[in-house]
C-alpha positions in Angstrom: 70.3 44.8 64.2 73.8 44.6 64.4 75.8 48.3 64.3 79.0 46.9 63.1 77.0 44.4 60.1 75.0 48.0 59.2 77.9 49.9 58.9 79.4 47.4 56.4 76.6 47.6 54.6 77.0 51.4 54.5 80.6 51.1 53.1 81.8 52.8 56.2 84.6 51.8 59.3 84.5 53.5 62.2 87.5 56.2 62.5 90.4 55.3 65.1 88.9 57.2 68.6 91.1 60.7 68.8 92.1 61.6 72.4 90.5 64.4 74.6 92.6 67.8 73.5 92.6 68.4 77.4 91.8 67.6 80.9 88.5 65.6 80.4 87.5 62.0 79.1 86.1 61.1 75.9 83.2 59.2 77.4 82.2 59.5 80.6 79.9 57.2 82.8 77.2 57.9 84.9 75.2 55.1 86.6 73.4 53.7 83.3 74.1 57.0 80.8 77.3 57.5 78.7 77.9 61.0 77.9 80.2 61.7 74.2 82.5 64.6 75.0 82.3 66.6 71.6 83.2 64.8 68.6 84.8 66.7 65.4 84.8 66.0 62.1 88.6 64.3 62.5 89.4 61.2 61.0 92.5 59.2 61.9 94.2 62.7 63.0 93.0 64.5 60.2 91.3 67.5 60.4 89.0 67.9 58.2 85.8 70.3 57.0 87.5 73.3 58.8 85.9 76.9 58.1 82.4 78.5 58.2 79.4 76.7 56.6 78.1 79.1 53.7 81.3 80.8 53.3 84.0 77.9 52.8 82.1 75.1 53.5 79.1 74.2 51.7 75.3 72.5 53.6 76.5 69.2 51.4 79.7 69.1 52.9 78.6 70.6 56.4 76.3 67.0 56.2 79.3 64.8 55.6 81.1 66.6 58.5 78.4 66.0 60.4 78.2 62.5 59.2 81.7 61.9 60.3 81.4 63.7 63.9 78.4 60.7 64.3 81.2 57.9 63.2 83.7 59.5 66.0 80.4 59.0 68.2 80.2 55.5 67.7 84.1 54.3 67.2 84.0 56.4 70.8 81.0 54.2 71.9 82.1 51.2 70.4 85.5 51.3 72.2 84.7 53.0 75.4 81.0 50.9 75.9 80.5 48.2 73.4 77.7 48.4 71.5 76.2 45.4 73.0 76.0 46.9 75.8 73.8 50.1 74.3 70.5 50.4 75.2 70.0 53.4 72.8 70.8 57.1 71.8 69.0 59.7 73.7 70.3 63.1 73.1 72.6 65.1 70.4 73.9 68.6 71.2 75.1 70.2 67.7 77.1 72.7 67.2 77.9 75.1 64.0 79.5 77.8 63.0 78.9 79.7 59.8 78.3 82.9 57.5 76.4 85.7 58.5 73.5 84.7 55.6 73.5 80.6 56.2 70.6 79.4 57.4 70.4 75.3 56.6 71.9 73.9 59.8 68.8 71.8 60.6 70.0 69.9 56.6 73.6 69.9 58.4 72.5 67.8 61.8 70.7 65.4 60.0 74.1 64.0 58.6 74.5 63.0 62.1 70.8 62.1 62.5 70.4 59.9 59.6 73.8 57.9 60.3 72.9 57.4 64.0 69.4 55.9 62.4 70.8 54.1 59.5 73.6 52.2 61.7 71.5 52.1 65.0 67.9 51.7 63.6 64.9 51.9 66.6 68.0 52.7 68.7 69.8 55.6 67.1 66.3 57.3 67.4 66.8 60.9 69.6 66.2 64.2 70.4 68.4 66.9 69.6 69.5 70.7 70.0 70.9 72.9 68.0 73.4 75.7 68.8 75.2 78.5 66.4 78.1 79.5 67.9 81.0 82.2 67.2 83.7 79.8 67.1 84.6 76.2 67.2 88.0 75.1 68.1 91.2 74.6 65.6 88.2 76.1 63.5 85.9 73.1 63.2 82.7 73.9 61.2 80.6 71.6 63.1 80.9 69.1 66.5 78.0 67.0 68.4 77.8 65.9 71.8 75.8 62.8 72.6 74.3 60.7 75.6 73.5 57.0 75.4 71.6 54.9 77.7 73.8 51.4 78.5 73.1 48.5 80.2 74.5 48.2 83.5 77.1 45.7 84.3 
């Protein structure tokens, strides 16, 4: 199964890789596991799907934010790793911030889930965590942070 072949297929290109907004790396390497710093809904330098799901921004679009955090995820991989030389997805941390009355963010993370899936297959399989939070920054709705298993060179 070929990422970048899926991914066509999907009608989607992976997002040109933003820079860290401070004094950390966007991937970081550990023996045989690549950890994803957090990764916004941003594409090319926009920033986009910024409020509180519930109140401005709606589940449906809270799923295509989360949908494009998971392409930052793999332009990140893609560039940083290669995907030939991912073994697999293990773990996604998600992160939301919403309304007082929302409760759909497991219908949110699976914008990230099901694109990991769809482009990865048996590979983008993983577990995941799921975290409410006050405040995200420049005021973000959502953002996921992932680990990946790699081959070692």
């Amino acid at each position: 199964m070929n990422p970048k072949e899926n991914l066509a297929k999907l009608g989607l290109d992976l997002p040109n890789i933003s820079t860290p907004g401070g004094n950390y790396v966007s991937v970081n390497i550990r023996e045989n596991i690549a950890y994803v710093a957090i990764q916004f809904p941003i594409l090319n330098e926009n920033f986009l799907y910024q409020g509180r799901l519930g109140d401005e921004i709606s589940t449906e679009q809270g799923y295509k934010a989360m949908e494009l955090c998971a392409l930052n995820v793999l332009a990140q991989i893609d560039q940083k790793v290669g995907f030939d030389h991912t073994i697999g997805l293990n773990h996604i941390d998600a992160y939301f911030q919403s309304g007082n009355n929302w409760d759909e963010s497991p219908n949110v993370v699976n914008g990230a889930s099901d694109l990991f899936v769809r482009v990865l297959g048996e590979k983008g399989q993983h577990s995941r965590a799921i975290f409410g939070v006050e405040k995200l920054p420049r005021n973000f709705s959502v953002g996921i942070t992932t680990s990946f298993t790699i081959k070692t060179k």
